[in-house]
C-alpha positions, 0 to 999 in steps of 0.5 A: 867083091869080096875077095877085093876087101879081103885083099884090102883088107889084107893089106892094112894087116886085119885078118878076114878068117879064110872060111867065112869067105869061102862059106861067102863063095859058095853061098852066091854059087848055090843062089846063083843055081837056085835063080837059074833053074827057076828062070829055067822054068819059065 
């Protein structure tokens, strides 16, 4: 979803700095491990 808005976003030319949505990515990806290995467990 973010990666949409950036494109939008993009589009009316307003610049969404590169690595705040890469920081964004990799944030859901650590919560995304993080909720698999406790639904792992039980």
């Amino acid at each position: 979803m973010m990666i949409d808005v950036s494109l939008v976003a993009e589009g009316i030319q307003f610049e969404i700095p590169k690595w705040y949505i890469y920081f964004l990515m990799a944030f859901s990806f650590m919560v995304d491990v993080i909720q698999m290995k406790i639904d792992k467990h039980k």
